[in-house]
LOMARTOR-698313 format. One record per residue: residue number from 1; x, y, z of N, C-alpha, C in turn. Coordinates in steps of 0.02 Angstrom, whole numbers, plus 32768, in hexadecimal, padded with zeros to 4 digits. Example, Ala and Ser with C-alpha at 12.3 -4.5 7.8 and 13.67 -1.06 7.14 Angstrom:
# LOMARTOR-698313
1,8294,7EE4,8186,8267,7F1F,8186,8294,7F5B,8186
2,8282,7F90,8162,82AC,7FCB,8165,8285,8002,818A
END
This chain:
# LOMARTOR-698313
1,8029,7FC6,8000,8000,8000,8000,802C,803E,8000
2,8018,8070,7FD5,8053,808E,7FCD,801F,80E1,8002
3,803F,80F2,801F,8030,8146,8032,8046,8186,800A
4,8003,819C,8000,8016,81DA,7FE9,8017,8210,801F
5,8043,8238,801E,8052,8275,8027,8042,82A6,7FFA
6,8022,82E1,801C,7FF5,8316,8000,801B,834D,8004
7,8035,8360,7FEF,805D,83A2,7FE5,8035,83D9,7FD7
8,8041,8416,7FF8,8014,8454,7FF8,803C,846B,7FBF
9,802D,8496,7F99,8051,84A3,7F5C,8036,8500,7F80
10,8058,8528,7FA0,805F,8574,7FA1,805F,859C,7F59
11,802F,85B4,7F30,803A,85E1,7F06,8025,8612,7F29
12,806B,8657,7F0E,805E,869E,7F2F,8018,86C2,7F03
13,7FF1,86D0,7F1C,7FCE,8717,7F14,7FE1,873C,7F21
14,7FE5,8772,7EE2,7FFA,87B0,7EC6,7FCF,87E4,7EF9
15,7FE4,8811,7F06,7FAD,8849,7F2D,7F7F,8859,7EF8
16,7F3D,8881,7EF4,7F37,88AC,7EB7,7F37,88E8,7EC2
17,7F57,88EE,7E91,7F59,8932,7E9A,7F84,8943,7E4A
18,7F9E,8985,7E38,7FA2,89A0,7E14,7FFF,898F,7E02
19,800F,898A,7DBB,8065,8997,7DC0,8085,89DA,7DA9
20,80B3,89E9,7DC5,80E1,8A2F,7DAE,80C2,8A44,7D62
21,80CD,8A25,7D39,80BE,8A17,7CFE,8082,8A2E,7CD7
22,804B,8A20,7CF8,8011,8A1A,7CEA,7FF8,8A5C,7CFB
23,8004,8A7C,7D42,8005,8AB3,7D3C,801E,8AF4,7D32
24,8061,8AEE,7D1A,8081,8B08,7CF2,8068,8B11,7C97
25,8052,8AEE,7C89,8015,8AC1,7C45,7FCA,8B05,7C5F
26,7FB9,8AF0,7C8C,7F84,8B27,7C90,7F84,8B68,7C9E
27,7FC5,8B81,7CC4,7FBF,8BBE,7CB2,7FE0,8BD9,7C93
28,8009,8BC5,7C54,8010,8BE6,7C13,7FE0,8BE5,7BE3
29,7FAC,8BBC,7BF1,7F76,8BB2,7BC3,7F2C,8C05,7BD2
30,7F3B,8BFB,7C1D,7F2D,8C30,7C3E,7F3F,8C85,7C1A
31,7F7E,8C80,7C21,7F9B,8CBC,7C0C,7F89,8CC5,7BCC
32,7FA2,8C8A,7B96,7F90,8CA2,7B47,7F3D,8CC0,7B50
33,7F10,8CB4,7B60,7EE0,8CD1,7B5D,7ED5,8D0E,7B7F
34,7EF8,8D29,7BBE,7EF6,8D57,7BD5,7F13,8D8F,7BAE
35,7F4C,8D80,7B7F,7F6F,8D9A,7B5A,7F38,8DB3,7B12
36,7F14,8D7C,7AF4,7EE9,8DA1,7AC8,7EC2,8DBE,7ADA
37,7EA0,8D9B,7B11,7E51,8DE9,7B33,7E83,8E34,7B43
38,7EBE,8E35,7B42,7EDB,8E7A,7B77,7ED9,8EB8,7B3B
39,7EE7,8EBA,7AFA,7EE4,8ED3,7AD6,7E8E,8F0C,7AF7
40,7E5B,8EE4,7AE5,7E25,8EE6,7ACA,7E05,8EFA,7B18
41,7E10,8EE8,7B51,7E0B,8EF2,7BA3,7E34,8F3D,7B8D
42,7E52,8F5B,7B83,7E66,8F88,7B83,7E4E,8FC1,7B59
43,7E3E,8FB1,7B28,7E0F,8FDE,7AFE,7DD5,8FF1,7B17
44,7DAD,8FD8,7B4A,7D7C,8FD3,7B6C,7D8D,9000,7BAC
45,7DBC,901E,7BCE,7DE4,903B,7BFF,7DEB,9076,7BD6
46,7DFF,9085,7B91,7E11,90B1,7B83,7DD7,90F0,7B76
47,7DE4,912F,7B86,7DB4,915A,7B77,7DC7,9183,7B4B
48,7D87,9184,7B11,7DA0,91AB,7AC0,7D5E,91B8,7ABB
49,7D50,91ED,7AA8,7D09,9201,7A86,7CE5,9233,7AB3
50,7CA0,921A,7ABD,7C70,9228,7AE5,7C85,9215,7B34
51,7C9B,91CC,7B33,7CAA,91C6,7B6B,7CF1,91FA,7BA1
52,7D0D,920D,7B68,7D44,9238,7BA0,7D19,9284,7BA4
53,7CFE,9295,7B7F,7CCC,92E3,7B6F,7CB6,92D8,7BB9
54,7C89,92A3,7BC7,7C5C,929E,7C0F,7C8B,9294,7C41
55,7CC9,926A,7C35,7CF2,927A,7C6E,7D0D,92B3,7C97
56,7D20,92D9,7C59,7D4F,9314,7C5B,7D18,9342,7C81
57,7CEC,9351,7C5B,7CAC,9386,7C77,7CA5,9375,7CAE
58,7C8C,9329,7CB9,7C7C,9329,7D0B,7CC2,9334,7D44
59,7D00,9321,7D38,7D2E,9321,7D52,7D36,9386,7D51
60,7D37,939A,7D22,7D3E,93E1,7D2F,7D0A,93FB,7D59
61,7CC2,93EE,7D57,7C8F,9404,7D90,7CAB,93FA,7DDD
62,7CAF,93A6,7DCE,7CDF,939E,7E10,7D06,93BB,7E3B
63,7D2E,93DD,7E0E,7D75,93EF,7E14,7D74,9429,7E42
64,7D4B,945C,7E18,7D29,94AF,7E30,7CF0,94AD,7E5D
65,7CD3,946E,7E72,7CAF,9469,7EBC,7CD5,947C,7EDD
66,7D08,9434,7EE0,7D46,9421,7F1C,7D6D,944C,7F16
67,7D89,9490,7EF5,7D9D,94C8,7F0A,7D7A,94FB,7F24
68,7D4B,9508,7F0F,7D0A,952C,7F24,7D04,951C,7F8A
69,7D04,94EC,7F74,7CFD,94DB,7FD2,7D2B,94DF,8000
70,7D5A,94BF,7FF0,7DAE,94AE,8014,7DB3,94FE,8008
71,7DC1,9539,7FDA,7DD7,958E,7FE2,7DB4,95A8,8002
72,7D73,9590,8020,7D36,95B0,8020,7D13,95F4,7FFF
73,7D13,95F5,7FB0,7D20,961A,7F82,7CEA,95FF,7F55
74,7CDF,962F,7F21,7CBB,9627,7ED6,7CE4,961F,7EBE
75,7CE6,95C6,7E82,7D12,95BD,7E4A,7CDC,95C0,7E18
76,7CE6,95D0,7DD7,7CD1,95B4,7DA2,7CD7,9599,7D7D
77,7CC8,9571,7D53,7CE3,9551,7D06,7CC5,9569,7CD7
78,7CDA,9590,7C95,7CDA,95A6,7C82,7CD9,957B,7C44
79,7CBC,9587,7C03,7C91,9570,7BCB,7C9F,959A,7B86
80,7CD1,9565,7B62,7CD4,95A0,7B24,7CA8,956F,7AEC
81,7C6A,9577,7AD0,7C60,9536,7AAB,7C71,9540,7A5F
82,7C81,956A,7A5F,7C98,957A,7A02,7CEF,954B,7A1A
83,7D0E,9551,7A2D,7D57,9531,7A45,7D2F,94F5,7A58
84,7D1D,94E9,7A72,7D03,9497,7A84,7D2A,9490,7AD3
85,7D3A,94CC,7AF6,7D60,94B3,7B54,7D43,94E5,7B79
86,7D63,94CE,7BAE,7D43,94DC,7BE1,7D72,94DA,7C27
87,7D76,94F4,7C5C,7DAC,9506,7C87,7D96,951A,7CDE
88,7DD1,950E,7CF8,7DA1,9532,7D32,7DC9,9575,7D52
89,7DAD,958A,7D59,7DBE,95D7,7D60,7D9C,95F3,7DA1
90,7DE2,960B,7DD5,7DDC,9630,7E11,7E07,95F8,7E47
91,7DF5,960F,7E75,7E01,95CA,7EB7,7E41,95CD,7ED4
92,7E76,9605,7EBF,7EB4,95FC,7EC8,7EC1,95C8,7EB6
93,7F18,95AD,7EC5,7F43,9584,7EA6,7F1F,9544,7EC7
94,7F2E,9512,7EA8,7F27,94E7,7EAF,7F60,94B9,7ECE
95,7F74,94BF,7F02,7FAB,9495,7F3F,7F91,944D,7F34
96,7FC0,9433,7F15,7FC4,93D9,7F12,7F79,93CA,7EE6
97,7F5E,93E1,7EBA,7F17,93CF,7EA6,7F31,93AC,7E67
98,7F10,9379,7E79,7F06,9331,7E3D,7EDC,9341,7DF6
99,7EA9,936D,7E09,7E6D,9379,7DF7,7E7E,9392,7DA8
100,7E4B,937C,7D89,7E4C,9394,7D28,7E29,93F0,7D39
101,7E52,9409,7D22,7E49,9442,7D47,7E2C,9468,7CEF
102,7E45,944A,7CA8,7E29,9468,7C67,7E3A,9430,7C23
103,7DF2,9434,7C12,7DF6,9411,7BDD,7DD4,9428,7B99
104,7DEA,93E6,7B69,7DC4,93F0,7B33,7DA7,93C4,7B04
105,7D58,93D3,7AEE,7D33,93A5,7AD7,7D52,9387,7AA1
106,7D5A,9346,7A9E,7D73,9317,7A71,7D69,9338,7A1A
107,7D89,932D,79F3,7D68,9339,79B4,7D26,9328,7986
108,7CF6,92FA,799F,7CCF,92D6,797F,7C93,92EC,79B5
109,7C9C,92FC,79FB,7C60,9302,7A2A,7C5D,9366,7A1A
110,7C18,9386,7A2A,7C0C,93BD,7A1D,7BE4,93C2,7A58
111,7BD2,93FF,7A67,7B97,942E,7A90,7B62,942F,7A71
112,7B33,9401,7A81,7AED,941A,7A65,7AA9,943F,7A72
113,7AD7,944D,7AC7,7A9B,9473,7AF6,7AE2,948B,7B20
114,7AE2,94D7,7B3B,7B02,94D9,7B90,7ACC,9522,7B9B
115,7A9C,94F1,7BC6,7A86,9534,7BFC,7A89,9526,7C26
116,7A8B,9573,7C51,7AB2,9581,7C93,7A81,95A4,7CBC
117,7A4E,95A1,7CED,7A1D,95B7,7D20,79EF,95C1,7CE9
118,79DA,959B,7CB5,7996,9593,7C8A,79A8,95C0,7C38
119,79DA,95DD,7C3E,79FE,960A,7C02,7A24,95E7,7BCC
120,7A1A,95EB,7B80,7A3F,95D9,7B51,7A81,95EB,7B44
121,7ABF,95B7,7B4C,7AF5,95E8,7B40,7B21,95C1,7B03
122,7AFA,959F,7AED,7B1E,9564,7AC3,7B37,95A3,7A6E
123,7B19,95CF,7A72,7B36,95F8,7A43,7B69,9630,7A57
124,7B6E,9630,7A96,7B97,965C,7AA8,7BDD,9662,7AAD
125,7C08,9691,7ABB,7C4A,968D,7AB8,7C66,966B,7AF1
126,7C43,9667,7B29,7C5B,964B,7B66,7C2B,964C,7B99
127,7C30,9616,7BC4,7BFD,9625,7BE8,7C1E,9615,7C1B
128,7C01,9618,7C68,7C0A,9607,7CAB,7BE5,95EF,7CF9
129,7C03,95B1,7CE7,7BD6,959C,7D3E,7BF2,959F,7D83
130,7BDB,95B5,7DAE,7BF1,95CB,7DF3,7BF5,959A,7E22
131,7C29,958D,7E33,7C1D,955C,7E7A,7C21,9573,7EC4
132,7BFD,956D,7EF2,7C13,9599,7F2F,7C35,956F,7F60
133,7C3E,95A0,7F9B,7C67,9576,7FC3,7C3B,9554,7FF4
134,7BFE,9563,7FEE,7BD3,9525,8026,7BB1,94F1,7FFD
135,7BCD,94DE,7FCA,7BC2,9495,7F98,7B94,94BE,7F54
136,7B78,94DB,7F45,7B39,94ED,7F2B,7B5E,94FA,7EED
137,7B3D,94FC,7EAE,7B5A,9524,7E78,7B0A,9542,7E46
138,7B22,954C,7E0F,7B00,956F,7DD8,7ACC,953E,7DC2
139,7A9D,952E,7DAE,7A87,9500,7D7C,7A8B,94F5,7D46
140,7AA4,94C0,7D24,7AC3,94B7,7CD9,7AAD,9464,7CCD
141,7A86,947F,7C81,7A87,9435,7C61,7AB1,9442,7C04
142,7AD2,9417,7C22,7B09,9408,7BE0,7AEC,93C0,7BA8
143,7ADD,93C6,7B74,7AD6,938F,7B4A,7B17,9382,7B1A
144,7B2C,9357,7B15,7B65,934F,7AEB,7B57,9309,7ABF
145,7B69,9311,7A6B,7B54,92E5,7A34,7B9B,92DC,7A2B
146,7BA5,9294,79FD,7BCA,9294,79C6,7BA6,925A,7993
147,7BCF,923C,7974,7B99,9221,792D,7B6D,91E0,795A
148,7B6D,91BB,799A,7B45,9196,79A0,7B18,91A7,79D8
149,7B3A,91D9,7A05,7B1D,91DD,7A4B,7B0D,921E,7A67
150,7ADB,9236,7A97,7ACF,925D,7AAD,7AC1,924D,7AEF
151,7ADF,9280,7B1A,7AFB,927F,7B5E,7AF0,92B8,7B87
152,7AB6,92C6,7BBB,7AAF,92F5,7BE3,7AC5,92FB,7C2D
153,7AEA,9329,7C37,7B02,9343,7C70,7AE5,9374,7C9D
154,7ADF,936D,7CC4,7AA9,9394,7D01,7AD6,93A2,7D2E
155,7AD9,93DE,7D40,7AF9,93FF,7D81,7AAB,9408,7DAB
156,7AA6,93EA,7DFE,7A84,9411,7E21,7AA3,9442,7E4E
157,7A62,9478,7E34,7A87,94AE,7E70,7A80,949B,7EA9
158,7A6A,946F,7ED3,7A6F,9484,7F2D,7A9C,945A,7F30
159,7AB8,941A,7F00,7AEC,93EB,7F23,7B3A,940B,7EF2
160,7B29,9420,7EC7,7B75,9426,7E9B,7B88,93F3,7E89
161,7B61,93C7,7E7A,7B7A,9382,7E61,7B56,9370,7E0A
162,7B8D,935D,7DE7,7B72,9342,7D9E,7B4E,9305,7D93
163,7B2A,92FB,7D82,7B20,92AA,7D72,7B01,92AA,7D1B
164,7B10,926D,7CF7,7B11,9264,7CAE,7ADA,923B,7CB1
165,7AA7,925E,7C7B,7A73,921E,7C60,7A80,9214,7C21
166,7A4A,91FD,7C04,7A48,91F5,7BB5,7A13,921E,7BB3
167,7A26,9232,7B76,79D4,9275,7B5B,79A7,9247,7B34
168,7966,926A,7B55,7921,9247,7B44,791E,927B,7AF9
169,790B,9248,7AD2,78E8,9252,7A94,789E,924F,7A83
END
């Protein structure tokens, strides 16, 4: 009679998990695509047109609040629409200010409305809105076109603050 002996035969199991390799494999696969969206993610960041017109304007309203208040003074910004800019004017110097203090409407965006406390000035040589030093300013609604869009800007007088809609047709 013969005996067998049973021998355990130990095969290692591998952990699971991931190798150097593999993920090294995924995130270059990662990157090449990050690499084609970045182009196009960036064009989307960039401001050209209409969109910098509404920046600039609101950033200049901005600008001549927050001097207006901090001098405790009347600034204005000031409105040339035959030139297409606009500026802010008064407030003394400006010590360390970040602020877009004058700009100018893109080539393709125009003035299609600027009145100022209910007054037409969109034909005029210049016009001007007041900001005071206890927040308040002038009332102004600005419309601005170029070939696809139209874009209204509202100053209220009791807050001095801009905000952008779209114009109702």
């Amino acid at each position: 009679m013969r005996i067998r002996l049973q021998t355990k035969r130990f095969t290692q199991r591998r952990p699971a998990a991931f190798t150097l390799i593999e993920i090294m494999v995924v995130v270059a696969i990662i990157g090449l695509i990050a690499a084609m969206g970045l182009p196009s993610m960036l064009k989307a960041f960039e401001k050209n047109g209409m969109r910098k017109a509404v920046s600039d304007l609101t950033d200049v309203c901005a600008a001549a609040r927050s001097k207006a208040i901090f001098a405790n003074t009347t600034v204005a910004v000031e409105f040339h629409p035959g030139d297409k800019t606009f500026s802010v004017q008064g407030g003394g110097p400006g010590k360390g200010s970040t602020y877009v203090s004058s700009s100018k409407l893109p080539d393709e965006v125009d003035f299609a409305m600027l009145d100022i406390n209910m007054q037409d000035f969109g034909a005029s040589e210049w016009a001007r809105v007041r900001f005071f030093a206890n927040g308040t300013s002038d009332e102004m609604t600005i419309v601005l076109h170029d070939r696809l869009e139209w874009k209204k800007i509202t100053l209220e007088f009791a807050t001095g603050l801009a905000t952008v809609s779209e114009v109702d047709k």
